[in-house]
C-alpha positions in Angstrom: 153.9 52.1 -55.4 154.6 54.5 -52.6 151.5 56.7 -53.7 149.5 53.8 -53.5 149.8 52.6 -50.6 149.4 56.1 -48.7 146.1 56.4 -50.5 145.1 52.7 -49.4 146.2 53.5 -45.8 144.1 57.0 -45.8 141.1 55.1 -47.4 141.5 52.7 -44.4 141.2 55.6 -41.8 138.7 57.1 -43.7 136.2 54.1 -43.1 137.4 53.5 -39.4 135.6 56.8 -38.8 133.1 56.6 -40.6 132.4 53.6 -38.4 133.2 55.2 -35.3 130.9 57.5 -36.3 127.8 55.4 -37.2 128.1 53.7 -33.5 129.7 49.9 -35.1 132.7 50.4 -32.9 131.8 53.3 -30.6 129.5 51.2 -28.4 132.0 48.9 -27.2 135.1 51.6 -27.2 132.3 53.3 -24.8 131.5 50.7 -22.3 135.4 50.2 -21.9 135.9 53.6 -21.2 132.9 53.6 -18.9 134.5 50.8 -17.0 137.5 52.5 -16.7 136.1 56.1 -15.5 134.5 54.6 -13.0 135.9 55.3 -9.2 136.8 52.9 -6.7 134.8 52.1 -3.8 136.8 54.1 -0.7 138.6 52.2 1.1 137.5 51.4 4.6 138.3 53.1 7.4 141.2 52.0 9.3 139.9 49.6 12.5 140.3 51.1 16.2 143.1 50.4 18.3 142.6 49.4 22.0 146.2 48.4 24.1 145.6 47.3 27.4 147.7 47.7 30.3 149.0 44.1 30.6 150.0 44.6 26.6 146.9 42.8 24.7 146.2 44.7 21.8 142.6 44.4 20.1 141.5 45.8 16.9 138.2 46.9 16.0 135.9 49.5 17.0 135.0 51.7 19.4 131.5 51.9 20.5 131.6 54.2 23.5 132.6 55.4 27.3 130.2 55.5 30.0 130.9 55.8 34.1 134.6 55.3 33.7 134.6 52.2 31.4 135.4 51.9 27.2 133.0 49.4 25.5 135.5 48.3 22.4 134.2 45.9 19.7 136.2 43.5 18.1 135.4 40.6 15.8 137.9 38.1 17.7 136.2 39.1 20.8 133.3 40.3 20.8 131.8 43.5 23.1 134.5 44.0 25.4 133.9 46.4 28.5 137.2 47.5 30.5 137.9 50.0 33.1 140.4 53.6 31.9 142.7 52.6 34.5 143.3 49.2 32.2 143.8 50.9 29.1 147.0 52.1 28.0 146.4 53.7 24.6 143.3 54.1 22.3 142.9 55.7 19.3 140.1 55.7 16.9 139.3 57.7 13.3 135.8 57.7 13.8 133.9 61.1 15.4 133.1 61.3 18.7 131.5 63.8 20.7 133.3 64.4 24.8 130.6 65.3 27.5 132.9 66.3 30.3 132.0 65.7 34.0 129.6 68.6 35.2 128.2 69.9 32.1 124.1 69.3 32.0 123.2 69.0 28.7 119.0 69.7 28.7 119.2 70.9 24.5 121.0 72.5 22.1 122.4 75.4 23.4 125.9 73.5 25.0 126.1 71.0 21.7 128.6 73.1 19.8 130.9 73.6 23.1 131.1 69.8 23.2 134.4 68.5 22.1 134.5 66.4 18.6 136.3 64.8 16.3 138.9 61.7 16.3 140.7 60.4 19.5 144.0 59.3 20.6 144.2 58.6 24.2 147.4 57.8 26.3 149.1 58.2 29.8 145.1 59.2 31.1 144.7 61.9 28.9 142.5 62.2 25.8 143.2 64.0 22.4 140.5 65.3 20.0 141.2 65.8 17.1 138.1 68.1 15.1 135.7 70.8 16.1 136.2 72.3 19.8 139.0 70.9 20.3 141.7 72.3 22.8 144.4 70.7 25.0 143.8 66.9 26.6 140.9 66.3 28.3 142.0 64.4 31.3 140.0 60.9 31.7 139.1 61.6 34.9 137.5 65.0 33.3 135.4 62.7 31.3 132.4 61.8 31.7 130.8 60.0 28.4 132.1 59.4 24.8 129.7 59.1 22.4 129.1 58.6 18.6 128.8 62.6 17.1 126.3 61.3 14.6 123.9 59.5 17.5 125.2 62.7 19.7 123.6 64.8 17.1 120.5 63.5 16.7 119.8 63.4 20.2 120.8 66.9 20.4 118.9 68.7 17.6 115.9 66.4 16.5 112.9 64.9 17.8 111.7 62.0 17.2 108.0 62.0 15.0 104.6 60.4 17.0 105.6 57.1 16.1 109.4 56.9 17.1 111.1 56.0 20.1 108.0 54.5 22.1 109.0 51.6 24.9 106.7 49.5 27.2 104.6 46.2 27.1 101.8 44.6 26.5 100.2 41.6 28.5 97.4 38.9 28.3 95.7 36.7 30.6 93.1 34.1 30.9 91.6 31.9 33.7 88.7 29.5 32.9 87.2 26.9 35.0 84.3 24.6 33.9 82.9 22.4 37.2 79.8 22.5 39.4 80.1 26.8 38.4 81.6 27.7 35.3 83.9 30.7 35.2 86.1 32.8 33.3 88.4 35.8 33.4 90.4 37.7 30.4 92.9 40.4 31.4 95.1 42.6 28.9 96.8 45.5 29.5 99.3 48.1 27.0 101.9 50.2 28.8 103.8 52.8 27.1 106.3 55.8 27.2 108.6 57.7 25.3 111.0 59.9 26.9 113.3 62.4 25.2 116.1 61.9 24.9 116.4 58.2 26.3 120.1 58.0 27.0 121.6 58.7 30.6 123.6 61.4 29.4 121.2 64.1 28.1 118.8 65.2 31.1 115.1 64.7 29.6 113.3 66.9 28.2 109.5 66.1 27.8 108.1 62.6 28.6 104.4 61.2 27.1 102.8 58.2 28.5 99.9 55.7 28.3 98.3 52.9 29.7 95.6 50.5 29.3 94.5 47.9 31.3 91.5 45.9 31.0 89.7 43.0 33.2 86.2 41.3 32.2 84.9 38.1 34.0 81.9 36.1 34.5 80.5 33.5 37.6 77.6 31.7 35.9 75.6 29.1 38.3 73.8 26.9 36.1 70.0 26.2 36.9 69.0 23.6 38.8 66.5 21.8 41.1 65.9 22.0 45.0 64.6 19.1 45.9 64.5 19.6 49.6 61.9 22.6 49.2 58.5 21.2 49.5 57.1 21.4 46.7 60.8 21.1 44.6 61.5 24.4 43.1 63.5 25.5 40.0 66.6 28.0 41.1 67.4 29.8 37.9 70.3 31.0 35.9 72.6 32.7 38.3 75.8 35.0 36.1 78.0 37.1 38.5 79.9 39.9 36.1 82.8 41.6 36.9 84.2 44.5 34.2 87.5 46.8 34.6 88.9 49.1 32.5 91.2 51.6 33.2 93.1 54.2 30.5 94.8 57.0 31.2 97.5 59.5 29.3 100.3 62.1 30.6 102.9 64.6 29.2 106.1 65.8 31.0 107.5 68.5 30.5 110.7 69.1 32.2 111.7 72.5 33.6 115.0 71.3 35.2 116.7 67.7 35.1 114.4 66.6 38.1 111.7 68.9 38.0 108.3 69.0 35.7 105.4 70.1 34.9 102.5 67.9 33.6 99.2 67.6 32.1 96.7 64.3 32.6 93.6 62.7 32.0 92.3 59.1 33.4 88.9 56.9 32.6 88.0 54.7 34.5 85.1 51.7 34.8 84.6 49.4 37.7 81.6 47.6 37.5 82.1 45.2 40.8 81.8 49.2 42.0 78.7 49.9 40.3 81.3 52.9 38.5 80.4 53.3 35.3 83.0 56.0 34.1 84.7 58.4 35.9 86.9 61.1 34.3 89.8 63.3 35.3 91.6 65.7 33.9 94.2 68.1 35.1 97.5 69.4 35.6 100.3 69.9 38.0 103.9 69.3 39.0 106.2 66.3 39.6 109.4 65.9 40.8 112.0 62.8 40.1 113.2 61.7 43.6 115.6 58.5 42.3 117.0 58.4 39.0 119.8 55.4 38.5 120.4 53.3 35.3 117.9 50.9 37.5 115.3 52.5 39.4 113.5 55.1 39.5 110.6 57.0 41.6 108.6 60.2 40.6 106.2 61.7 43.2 103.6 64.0 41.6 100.3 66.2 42.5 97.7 68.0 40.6 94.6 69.9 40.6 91.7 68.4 38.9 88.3 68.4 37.6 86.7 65.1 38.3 83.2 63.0 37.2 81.9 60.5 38.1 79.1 58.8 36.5 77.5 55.6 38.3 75.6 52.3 37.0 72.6 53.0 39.3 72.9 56.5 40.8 73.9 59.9 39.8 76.7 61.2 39.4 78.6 63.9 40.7 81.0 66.8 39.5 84.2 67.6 41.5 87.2 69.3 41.8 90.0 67.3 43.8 93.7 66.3 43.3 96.1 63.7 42.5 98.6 62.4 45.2 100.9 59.9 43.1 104.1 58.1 42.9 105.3 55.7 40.4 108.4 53.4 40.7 110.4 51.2 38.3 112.8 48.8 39.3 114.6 46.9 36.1 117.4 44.3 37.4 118.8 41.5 35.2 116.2 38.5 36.5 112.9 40.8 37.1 111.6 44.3 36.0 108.7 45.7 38.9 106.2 48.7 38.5 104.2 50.0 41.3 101.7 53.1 41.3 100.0 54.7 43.8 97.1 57.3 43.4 95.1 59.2 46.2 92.5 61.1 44.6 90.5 63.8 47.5 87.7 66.2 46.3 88.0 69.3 47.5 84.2 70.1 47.1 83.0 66.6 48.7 85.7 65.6 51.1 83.6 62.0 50.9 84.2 61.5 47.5 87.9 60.5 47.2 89.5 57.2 45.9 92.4 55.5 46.5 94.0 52.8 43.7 97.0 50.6 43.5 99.0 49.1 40.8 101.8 46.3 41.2 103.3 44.0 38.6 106.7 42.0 38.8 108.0 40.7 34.9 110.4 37.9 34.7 111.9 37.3 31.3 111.6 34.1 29.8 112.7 34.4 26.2 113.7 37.1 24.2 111.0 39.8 24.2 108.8 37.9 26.4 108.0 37.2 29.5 105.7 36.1 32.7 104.1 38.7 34.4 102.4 38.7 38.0 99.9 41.7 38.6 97.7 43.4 41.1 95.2 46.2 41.0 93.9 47.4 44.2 90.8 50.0 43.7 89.0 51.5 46.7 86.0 54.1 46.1 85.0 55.7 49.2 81.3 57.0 47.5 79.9 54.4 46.0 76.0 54.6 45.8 73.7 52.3 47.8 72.6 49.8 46.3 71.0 46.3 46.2 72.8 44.1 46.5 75.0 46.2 49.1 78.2 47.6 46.8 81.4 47.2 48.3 83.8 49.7 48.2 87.0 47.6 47.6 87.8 45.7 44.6 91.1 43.8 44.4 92.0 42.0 41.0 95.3 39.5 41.1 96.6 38.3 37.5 98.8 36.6 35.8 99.5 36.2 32.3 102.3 36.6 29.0 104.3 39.8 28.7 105.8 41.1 25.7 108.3 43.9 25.7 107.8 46.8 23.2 111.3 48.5 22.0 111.1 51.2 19.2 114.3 52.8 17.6 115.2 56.6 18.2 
């Protein structure tokens, strides 16, 4: 009976192989050991520790330091912004790149002396723990924290054509239908991308462009003079007025204020009698205010200029640019002026003079309502009949919406 039963049991392995074999039972025994090869998803990262001075303790994460203030996130909260003096201890196992107080950072080659790595910071002093890393950095040594990854990427790459452009774009109407029927359309496209864009990486090339446009029409309908003897028919009478105005630059810095540039500018003007004139040159700038809220560039070039006119001929001229542009971004208006004085040196007659003003108030999110003027004066213009004046002044008004593009 014993020998029976052995040969039944063996017969019964025999089979469960074979089974095992053909794939019956394998299938399932596989998905089970699938299931329990696979890894578990890390655990997150433990949150950030901020302790205040008074003793509040929040938990979350740290997002960065910036002219003696830590920006802490935390879910409770929110975005809260506090001064070193109110922080008692801070520590945070994410990486995070130091930029001490004095060191001008224009590329790569300071990146790898920058400290990096995790942070503990107590009694005013700041630990790093990572690459670079050597005694306590004092807070009052400190000048920004930032993110190594973003720190990185600012440092090493640049960002393709279509990255990291900022600006606006604006439309406007006016249309009146009485006794004379008029209308005006304005639009205009402003943009620039400097890099890098952050406050604490001078810049190292800037590349601009703008567009602005302006078309318009006075028609007096035809009618009759009945106090002409015999009555006479006055026709059709249209008044047009047409400007358009594009122009392109590239900066490229030598030192954290100063730079070097190439330009071009088109410009129309048919209240002028213009019909296009074209610059192109190159010269140096300097930036004479830089805050996180204004600031003003004066610049100067040599040129070659032509000008092409409606009913005369043009001429061909070598001059200069005398310019300055200001920004002014506070929290209930943005304002952009620029000014241009454009001489010929080989015509001291033929030089221009143009002015560009517009005031942005926001409304809702990305958009807002814009006031404008352009001021064009063209000391050359040719004689003609009628007589051409030699100052046009457009005011508008119209929709704004801010562009913002990622770097």
């Amino acid at each position: 009976m014993i020998t029976i039963s052995m040969r039944k049991t063996a017969f019964l392995r025999l089979a469960a192989l074979a089974l095992l074999g053909s794939g019956i039972l394998s299938a399932p025994f596989g998905r089970a050991q699938s299931t329990l090869a696979k890894p578990a998803p890390p655990p997150p990262p433990p949150a950030d520790v901020l302790v205040l001075a008074n003793g509040d303790t929040l938990h979350g994460k740290l997002l960065n330091s910036v002219g003696g203030n830590v920006t802490f996130h935390s879910d409770m909260v929110g975005d809260v912004t506090v001064a070193w003096d109110k922080v008692k201890e801070l520590h945070s196992g994410q990486q995070f790149s130091i930029i001490p107080k004095g060191v001008e950072l224009s590329g790569k080659k300071k990146a790898p002396a920058l400290p990096s790595g995790t942070l503990d910071a107590e009694d005013n002093s700041i630990k790093v723990t990572g690459a670079n890393t050597a005694a306590p950095i004092p807070v009052a040594n400190v000048a920004f924290i930032v993110d190594k990854p973003s720190a990185d990427k600012l440092l090493y790459h640049e960002p393709n054509f279509f990255q990291a452009w900022n600006g606006s774009a604006t439309l406007g109407a006016t249309i009146i239908n009485s006794s004379t029927r008029q209308f005006t359309y304005t639009a205009g496209v402003g943009l620039v991308r400097t890099v890098p864009n952050v406050s604490w990486l001078n810049t190292r090339n800037r590349t601009s462009f703008n567009f602005a446009a302006s078309y318009g029409e006075i028609t007096q309908p035809a009618y009759t003079d009945n106090t002409a003897t015999p009555p006479t028919t006055v026709p059709v009478n249209t008044i047009k007025s047409g400007i358009i105005h594009f122009d392109g630059e590239r900066d490229e810095y030598v030192s954290p204020r100063l730079f070097v540039l190439g330009q071009f500018a088109l410009d129309h003007n048919y209240s002028l009698d213009l019909h296009l004139q074209q610059i192109y040159g190159g010269g140096l700038g300097v930036t004479v205010i830089k805050t996180p809220k204004q600031e003003l560039d004066a610049k100067a070039t040599v040129q070659y200029e032509k000008q092409d006119f409606t009913n005369a001929a043009g001429d061909n001229l070598i001059g200069s640019t005398f310019a300055g542009a200001y920004q002014l971004h506070t929290k209930f208006f943005s304002y952009t002026q620029g000014v241009n004085y454009i001489p010929a040196w080989n015509d001291t007659t033929a030089w221009s003079f143009n002015e560009v003003n517009q005031i942005s108030f926001p409304t809702y999110k990305n958009l807002s309502f814009s006031i404008g003027t352009l001021d064009t004066y063209l000391n050359n213009p040719p004689a003609t009949l009628p007589p051409t004046v030699n100052n046009s002044f457009q005011f508008t008004f119209g929709l704004t919406y801010a562009i913002k593009s990622k770097y």
